[in-house]
Predicted model as a PDB file, atoms N, CA, C, CB and O in Angstrom, pLDDT in the B-factor column:
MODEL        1                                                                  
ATOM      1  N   UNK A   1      -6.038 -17.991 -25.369  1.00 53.00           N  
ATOM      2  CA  UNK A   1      -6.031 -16.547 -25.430  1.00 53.00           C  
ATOM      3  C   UNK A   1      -6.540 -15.968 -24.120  1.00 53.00           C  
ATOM      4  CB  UNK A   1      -6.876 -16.052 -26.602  1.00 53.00           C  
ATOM      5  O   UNK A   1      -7.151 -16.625 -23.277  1.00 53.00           O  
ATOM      6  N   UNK A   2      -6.236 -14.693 -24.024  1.00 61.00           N  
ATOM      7  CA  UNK A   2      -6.666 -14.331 -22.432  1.00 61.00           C  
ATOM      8  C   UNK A   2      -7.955 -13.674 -22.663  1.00 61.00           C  
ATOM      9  CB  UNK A   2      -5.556 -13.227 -21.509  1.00 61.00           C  
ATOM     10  O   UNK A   2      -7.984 -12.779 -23.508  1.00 61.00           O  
ATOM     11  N   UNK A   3      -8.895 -13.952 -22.110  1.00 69.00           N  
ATOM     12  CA  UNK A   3      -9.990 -13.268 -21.809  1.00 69.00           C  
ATOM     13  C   UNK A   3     -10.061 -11.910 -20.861  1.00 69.00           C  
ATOM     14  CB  UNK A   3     -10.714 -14.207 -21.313  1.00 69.00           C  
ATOM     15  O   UNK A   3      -9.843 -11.743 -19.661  1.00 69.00           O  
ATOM     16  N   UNK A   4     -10.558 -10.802 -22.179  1.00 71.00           N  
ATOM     17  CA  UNK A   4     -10.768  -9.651 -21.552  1.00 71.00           C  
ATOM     18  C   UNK A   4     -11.664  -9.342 -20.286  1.00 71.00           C  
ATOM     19  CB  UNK A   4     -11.138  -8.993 -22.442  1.00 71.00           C  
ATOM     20  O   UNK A   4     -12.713  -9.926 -20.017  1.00 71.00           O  
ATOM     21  N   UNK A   5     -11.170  -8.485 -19.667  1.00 74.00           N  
ATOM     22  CA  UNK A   5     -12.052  -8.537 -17.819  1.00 74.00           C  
ATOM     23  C   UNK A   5     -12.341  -7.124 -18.836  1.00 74.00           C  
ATOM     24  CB  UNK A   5     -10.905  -8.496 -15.485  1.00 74.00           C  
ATOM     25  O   UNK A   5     -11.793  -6.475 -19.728  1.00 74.00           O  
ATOM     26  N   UNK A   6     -13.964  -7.170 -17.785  1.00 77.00           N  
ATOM     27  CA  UNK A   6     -14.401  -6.217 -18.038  1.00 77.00           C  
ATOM     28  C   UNK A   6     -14.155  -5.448 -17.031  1.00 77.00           C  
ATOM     29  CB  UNK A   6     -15.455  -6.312 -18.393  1.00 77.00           C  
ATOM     30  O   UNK A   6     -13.677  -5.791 -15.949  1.00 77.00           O  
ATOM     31  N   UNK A   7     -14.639  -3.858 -17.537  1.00 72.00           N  
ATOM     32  CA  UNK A   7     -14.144  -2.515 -16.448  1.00 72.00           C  
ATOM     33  C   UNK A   7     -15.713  -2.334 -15.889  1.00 72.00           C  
ATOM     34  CB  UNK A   7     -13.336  -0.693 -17.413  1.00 72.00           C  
ATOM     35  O   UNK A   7     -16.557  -2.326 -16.785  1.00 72.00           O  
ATOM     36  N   UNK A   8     -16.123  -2.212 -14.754  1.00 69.00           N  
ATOM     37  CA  UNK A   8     -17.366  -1.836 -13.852  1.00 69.00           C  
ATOM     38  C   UNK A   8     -17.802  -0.810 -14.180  1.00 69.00           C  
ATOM     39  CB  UNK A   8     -17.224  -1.711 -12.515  1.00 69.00           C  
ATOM     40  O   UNK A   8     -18.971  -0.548 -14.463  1.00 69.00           O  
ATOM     41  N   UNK A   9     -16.508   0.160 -14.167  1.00 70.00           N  
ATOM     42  CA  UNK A   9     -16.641   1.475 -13.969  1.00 70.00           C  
ATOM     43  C   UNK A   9     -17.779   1.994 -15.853  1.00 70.00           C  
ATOM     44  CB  UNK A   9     -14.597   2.216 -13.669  1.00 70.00           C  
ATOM     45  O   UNK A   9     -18.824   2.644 -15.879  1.00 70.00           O  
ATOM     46  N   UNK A  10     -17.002   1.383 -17.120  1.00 70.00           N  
ATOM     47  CA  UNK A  10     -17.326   1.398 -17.923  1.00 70.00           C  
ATOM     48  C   UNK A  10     -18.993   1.213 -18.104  1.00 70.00           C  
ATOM     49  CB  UNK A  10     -16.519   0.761 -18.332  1.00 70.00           C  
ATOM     50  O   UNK A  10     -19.622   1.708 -19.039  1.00 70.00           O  
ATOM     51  N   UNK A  11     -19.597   0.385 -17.002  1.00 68.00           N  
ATOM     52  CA  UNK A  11     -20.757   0.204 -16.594  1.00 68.00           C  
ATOM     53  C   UNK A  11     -21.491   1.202 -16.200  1.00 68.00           C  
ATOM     54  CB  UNK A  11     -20.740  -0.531 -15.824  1.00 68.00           C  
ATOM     55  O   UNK A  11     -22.528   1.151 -16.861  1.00 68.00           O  
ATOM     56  N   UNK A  12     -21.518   2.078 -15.486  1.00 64.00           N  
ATOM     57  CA  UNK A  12     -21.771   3.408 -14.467  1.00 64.00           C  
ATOM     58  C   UNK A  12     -21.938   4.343 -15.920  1.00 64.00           C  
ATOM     59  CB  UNK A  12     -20.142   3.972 -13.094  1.00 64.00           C  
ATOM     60  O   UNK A  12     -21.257   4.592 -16.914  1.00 64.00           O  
ATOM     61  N   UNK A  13     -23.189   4.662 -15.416  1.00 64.00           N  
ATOM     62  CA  UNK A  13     -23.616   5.668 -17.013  1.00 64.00           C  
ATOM     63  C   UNK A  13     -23.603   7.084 -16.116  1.00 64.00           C  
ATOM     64  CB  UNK A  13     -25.709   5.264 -18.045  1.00 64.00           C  
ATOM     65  O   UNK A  13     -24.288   7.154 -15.095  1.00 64.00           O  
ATOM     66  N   UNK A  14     -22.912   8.024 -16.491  1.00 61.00           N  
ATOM     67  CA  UNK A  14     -21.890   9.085 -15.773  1.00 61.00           C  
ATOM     68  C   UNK A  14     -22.831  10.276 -15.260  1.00 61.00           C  
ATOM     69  CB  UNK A  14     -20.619   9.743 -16.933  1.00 61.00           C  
ATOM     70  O   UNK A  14     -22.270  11.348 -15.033  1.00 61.00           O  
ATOM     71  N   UNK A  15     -24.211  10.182 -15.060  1.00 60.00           N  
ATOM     72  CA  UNK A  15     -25.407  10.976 -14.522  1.00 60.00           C  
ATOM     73  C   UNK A  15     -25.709  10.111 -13.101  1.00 60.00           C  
ATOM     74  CB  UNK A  15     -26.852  10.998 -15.728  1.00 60.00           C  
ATOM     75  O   UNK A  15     -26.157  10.642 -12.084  1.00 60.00           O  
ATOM     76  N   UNK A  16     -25.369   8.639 -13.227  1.00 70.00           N  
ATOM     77  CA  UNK A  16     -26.058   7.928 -12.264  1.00 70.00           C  
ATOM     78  C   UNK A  16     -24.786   7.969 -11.446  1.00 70.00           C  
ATOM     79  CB  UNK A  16     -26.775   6.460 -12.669  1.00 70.00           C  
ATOM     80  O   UNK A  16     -23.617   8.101 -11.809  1.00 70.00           O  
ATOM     81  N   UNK A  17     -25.478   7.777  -9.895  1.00 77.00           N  
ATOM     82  CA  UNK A  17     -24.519   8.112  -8.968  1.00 77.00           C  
ATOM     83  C   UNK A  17     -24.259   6.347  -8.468  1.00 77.00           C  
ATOM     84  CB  UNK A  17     -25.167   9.396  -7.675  1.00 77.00           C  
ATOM     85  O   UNK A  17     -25.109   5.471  -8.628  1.00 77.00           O  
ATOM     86  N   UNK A  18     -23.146   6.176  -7.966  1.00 74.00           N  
ATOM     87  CA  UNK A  18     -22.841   4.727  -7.285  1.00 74.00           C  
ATOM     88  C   UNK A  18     -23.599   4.590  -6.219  1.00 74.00           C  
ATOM     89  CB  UNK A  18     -21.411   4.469  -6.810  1.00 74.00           C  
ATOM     90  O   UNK A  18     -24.132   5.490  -5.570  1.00 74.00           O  
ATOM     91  N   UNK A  19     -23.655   3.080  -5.987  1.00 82.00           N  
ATOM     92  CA  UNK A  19     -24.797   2.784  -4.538  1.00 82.00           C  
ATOM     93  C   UNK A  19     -23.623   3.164  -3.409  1.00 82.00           C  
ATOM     94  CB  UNK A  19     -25.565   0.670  -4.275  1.00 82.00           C  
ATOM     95  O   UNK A  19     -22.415   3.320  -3.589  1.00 82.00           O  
ATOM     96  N   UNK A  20     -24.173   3.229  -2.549  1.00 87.00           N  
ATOM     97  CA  UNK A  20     -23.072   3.721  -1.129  1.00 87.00           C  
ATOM     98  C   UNK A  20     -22.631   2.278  -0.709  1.00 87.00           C  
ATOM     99  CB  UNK A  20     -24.000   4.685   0.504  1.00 87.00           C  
ATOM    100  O   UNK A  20     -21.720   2.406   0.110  1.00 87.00           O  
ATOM    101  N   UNK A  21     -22.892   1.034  -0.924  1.00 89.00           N  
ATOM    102  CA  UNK A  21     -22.304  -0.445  -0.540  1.00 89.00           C  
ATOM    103  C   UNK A  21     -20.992  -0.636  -1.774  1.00 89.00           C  
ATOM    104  CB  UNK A  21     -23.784  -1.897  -0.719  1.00 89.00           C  
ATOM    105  O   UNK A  21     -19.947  -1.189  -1.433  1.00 89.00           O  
ATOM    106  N   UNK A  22     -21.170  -0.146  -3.141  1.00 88.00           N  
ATOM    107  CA  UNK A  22     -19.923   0.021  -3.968  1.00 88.00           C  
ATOM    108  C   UNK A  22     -19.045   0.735  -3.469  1.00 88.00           C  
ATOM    109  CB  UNK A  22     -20.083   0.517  -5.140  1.00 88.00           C  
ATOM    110  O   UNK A  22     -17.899   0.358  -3.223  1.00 88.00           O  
ATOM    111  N   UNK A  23     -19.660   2.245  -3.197  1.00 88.00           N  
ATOM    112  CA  UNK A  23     -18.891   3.285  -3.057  1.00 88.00           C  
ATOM    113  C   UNK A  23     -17.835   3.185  -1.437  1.00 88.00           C  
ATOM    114  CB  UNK A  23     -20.015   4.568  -3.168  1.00 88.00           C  
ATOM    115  O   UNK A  23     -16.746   3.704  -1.196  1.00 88.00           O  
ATOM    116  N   UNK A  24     -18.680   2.341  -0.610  1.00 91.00           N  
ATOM    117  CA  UNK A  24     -17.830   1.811   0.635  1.00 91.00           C  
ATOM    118  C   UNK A  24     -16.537   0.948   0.678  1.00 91.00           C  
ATOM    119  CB  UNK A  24     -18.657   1.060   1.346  1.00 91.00           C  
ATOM    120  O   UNK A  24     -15.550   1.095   1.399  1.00 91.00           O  
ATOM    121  N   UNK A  25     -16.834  -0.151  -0.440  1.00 93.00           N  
ATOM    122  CA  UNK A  25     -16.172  -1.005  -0.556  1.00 93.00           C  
ATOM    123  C   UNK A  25     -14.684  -0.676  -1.191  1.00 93.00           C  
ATOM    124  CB  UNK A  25     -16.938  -1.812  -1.146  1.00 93.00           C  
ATOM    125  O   UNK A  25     -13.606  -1.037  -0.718  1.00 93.00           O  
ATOM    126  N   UNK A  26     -14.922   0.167  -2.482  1.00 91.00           N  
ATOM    127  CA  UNK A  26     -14.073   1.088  -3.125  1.00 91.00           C  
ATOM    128  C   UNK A  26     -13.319   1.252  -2.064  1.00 91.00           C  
ATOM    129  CB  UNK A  26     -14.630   2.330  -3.740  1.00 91.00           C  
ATOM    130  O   UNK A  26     -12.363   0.514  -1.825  1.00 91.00           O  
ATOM    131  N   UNK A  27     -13.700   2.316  -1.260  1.00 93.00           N  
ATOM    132  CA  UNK A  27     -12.673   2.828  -0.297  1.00 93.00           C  
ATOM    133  C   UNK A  27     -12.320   2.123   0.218  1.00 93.00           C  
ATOM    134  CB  UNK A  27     -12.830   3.610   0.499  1.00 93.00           C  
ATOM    135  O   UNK A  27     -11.091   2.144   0.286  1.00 93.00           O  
ATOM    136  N   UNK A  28     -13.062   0.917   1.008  1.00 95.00           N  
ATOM    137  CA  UNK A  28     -11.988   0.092   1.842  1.00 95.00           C  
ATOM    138  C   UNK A  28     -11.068  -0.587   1.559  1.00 95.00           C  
ATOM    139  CB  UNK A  28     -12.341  -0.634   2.452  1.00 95.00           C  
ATOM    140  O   UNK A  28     -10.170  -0.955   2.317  1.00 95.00           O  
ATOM    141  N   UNK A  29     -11.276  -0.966  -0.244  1.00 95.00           N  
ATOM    142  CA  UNK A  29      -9.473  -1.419  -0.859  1.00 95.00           C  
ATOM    143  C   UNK A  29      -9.124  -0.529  -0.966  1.00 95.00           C  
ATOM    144  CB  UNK A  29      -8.985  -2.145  -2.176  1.00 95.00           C  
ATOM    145  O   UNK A  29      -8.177  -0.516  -0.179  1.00 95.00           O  
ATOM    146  N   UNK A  30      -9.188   0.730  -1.587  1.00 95.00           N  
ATOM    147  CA  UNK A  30      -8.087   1.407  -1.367  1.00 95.00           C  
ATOM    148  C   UNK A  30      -7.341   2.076   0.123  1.00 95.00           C  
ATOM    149  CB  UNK A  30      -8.367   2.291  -2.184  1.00 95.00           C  
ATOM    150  O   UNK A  30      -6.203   2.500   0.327  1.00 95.00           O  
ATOM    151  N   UNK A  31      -8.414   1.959   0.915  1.00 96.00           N  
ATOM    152  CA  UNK A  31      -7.382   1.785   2.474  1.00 96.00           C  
ATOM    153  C   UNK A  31      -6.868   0.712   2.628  1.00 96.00           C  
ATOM    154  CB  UNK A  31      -8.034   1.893   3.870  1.00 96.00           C  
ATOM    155  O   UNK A  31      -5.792   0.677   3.224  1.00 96.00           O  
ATOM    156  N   UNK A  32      -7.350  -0.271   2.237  1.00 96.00           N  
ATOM    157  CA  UNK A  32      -6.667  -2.058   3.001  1.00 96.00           C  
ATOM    158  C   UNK A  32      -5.172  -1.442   1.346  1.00 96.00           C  
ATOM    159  CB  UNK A  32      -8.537  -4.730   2.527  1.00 96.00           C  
ATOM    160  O   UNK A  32      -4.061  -1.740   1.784  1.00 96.00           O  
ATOM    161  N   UNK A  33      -5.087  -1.069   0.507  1.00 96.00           N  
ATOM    162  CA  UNK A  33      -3.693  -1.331  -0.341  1.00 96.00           C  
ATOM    163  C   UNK A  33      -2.773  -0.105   0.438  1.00 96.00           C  
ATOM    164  CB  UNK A  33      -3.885  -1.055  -2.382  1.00 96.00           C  
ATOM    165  O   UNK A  33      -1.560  -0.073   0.646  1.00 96.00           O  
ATOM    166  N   UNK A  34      -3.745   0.799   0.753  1.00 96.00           N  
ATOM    167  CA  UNK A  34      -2.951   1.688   1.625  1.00 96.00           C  
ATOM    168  C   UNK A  34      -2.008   1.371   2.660  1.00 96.00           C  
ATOM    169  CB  UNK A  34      -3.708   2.363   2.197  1.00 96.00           C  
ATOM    170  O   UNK A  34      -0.899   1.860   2.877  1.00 96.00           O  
ATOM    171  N   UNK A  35      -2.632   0.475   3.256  1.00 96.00           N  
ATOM    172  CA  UNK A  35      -2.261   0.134   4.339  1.00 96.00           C  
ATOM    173  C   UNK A  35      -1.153  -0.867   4.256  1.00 96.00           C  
ATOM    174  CB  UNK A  35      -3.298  -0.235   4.995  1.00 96.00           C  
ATOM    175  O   UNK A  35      -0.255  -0.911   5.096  1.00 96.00           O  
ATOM    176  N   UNK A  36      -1.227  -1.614   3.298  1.00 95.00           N  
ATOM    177  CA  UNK A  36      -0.194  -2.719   2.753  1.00 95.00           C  
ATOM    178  C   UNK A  36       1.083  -2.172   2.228  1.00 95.00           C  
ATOM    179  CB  UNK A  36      -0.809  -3.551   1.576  1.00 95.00           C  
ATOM    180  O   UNK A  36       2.123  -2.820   2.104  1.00 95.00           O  
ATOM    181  N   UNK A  37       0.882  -0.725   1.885  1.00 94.00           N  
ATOM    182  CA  UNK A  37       1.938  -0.137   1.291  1.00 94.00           C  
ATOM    183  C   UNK A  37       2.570   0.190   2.245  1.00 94.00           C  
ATOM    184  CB  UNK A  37       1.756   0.827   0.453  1.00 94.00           C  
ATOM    185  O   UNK A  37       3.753  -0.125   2.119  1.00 94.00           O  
ATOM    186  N   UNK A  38       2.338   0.688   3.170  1.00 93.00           N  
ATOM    187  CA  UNK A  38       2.451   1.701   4.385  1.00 93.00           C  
ATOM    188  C   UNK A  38       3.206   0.539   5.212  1.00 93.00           C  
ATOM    189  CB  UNK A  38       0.795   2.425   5.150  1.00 93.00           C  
ATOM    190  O   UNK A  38       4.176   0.898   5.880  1.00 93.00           O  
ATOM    191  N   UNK A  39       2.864  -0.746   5.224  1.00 92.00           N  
ATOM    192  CA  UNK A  39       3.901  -2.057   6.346  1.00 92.00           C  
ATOM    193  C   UNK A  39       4.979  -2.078   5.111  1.00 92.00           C  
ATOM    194  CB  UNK A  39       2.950  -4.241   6.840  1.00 92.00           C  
ATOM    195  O   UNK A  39       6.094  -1.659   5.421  1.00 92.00           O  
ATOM    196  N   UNK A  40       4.841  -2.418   4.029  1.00 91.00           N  
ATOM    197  CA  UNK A  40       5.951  -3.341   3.338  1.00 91.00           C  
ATOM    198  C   UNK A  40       7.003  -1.985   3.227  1.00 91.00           C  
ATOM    199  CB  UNK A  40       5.407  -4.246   1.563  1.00 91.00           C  
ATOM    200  O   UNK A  40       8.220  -2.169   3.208  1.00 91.00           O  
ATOM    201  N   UNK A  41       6.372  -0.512   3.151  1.00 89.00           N  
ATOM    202  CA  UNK A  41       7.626   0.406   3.255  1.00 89.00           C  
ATOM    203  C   UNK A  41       8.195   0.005   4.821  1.00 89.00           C  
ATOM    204  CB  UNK A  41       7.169   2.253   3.065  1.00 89.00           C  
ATOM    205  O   UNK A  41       9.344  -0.408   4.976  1.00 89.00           O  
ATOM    206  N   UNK A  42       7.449   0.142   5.711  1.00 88.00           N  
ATOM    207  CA  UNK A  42       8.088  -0.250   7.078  1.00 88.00           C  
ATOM    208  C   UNK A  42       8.847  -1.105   7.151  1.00 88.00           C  
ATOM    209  CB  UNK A  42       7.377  -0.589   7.960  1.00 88.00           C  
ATOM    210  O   UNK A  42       9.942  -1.015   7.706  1.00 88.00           O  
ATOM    211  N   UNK A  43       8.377  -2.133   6.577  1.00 85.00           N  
ATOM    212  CA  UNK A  43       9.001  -3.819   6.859  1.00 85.00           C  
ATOM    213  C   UNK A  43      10.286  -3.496   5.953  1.00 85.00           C  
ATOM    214  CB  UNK A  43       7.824  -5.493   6.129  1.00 85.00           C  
ATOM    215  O   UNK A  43      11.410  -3.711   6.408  1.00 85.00           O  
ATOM    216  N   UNK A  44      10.138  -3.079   4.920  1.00 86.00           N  
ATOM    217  CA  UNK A  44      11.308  -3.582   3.862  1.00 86.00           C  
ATOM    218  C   UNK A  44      12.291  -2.539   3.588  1.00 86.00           C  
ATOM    219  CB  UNK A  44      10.717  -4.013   2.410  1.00 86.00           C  
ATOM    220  O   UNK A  44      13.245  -2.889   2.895  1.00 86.00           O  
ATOM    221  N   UNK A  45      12.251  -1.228   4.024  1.00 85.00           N  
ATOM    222  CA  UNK A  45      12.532  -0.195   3.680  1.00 85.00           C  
ATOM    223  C   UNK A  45      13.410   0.654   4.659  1.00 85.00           C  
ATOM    224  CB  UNK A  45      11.457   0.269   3.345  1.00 85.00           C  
ATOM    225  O   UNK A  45      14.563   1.048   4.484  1.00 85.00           O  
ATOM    226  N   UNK A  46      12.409   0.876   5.957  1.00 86.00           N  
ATOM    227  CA  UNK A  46      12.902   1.679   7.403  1.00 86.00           C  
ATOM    228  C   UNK A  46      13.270   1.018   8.292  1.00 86.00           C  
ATOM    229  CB  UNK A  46      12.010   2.439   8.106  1.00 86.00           C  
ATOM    230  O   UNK A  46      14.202   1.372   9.014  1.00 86.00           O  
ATOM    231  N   UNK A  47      12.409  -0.467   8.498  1.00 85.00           N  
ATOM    232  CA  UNK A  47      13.674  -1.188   9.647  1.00 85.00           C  
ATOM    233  C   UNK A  47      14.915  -1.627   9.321  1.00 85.00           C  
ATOM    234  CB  UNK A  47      13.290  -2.433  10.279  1.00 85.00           C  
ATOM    235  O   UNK A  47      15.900  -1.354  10.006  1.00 85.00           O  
ATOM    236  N   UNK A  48      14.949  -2.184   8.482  1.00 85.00           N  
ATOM    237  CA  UNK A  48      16.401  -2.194   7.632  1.00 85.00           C  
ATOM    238  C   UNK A  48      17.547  -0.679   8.091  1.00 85.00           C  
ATOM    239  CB  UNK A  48      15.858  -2.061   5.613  1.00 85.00           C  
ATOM    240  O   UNK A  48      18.462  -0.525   8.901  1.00 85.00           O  
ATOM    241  N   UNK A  49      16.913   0.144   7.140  1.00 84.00           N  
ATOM    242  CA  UNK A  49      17.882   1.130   7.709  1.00 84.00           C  
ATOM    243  C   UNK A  49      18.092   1.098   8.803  1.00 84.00           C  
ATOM    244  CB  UNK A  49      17.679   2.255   7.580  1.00 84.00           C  
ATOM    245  O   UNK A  49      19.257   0.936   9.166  1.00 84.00           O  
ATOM    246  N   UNK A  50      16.964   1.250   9.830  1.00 84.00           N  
ATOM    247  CA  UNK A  50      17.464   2.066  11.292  1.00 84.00           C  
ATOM    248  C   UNK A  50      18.423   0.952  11.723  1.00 84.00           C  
ATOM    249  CB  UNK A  50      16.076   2.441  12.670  1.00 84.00           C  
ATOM    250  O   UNK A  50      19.585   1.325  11.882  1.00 84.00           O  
ATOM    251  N   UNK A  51      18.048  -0.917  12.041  1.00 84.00           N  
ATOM    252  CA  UNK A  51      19.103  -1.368  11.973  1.00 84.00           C  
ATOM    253  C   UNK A  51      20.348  -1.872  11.794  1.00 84.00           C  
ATOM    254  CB  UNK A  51      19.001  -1.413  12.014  1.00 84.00           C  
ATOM    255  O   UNK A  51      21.025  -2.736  12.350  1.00 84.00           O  
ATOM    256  N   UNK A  52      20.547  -0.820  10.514  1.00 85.00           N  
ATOM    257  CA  UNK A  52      21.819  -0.714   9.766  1.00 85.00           C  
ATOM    258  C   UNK A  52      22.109   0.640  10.440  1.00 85.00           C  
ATOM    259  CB  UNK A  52      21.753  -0.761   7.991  1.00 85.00           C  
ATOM    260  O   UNK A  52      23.335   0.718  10.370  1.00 85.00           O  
ATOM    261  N   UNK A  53      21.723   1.589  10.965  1.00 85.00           N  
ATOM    262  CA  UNK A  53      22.055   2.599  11.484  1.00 85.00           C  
ATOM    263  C   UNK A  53      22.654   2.370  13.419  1.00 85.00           C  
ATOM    264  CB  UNK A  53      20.712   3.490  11.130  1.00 85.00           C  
ATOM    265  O   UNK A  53      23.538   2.892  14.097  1.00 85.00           O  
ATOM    266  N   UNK A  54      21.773   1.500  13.630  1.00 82.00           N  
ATOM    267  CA  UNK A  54      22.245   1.367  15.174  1.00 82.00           C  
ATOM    268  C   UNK A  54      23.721   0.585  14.928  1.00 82.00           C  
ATOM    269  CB  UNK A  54      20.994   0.319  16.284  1.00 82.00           C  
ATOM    270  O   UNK A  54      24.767   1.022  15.407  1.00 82.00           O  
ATOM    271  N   UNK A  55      23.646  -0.598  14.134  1.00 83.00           N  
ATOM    272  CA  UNK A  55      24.617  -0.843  14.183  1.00 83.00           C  
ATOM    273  C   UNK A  55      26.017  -0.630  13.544  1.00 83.00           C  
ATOM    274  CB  UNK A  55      24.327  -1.500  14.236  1.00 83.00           C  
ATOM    275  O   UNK A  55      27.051  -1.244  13.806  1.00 83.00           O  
ATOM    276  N   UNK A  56      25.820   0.411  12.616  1.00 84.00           N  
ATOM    277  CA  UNK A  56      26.936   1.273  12.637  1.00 84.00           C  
ATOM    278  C   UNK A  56      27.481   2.316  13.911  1.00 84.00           C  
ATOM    279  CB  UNK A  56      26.648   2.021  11.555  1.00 84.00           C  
ATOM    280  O   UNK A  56      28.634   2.286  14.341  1.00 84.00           O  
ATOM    281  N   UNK A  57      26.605   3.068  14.322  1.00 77.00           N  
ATOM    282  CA  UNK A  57      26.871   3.552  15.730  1.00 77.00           C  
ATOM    283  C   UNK A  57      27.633   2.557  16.650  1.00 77.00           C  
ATOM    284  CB  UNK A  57      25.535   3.881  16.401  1.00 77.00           C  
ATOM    285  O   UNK A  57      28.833   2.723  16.874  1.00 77.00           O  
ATOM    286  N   UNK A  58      26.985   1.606  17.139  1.00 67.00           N  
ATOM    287  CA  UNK A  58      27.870   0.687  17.924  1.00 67.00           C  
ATOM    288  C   UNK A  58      29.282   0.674  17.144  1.00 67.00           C  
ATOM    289  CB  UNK A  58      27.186  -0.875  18.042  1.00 67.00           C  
ATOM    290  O   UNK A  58      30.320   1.073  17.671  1.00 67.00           O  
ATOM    291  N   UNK A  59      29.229   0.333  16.250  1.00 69.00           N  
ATOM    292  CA  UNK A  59      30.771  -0.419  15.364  1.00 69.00           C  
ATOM    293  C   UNK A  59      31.480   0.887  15.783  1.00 69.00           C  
ATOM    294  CB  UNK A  59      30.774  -0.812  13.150  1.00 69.00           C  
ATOM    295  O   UNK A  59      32.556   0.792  16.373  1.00 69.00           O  
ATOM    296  N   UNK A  60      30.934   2.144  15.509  1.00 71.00           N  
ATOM    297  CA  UNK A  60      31.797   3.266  15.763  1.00 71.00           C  
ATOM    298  C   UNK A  60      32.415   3.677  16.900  1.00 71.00           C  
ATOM    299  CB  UNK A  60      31.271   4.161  15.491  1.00 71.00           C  
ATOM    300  O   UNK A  60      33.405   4.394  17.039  1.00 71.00           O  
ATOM    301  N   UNK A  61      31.570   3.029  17.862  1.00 69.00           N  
ATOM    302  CA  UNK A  61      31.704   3.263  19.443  1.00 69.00           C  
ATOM    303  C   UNK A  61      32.599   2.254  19.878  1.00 69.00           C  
ATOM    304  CB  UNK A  61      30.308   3.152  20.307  1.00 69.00           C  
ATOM    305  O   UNK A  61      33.201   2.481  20.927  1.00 69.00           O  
ATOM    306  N   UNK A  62      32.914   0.662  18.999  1.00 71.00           N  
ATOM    307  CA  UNK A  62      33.778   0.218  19.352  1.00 71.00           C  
ATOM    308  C   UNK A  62      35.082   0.160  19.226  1.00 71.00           C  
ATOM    309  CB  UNK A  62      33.519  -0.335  19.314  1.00 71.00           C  
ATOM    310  O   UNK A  62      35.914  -0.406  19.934  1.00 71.00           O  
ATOM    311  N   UNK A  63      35.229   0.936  18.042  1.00 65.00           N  
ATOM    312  CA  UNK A  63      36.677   1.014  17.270  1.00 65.00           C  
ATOM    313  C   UNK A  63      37.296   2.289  18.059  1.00 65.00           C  
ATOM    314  CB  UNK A  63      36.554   1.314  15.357  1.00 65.00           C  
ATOM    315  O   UNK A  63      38.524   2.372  18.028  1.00 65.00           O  
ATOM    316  N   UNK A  64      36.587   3.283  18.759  1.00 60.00           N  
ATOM    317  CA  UNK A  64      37.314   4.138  19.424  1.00 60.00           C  
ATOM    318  C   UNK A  64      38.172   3.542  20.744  1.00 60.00           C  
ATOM    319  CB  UNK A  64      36.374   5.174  19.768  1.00 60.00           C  
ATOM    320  O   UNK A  64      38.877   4.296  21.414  1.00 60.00           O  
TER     321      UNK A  64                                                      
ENDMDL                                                                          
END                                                                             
């Protein structure tokens, strides 16, 4: 059977504020997934096009 993960957050009793070494870390995954999102759209998404775009231009430039 799978063992339930517990939630942290569920931990945090909602008067008490987070330590600033949590509250750092937090952010820096969500910049480091940011950032992962931000290449694999690049990588997988926009170079593709543009070099499907140059090389339609050429093809066009050669058939004239």
């Amino acid at each position: 059977m799978k063992r339930a993960v517990e939630n942290p957050f569920k931990k945090i009793i909602q008067d008490e504020e987070l330590p600033e070494s949590i509250r750092g870390k937090v952010m820096d995954d969500i910049a480091l997934i940011k950032l992962s999102l931000d290449v694999a759209d690049l990588v997988a998404v926009k170079y593709p096009l543009t070099v499907n775009e140059l090389l339609n231009i050429k093809n066009k430039r050669t058939k004239k």
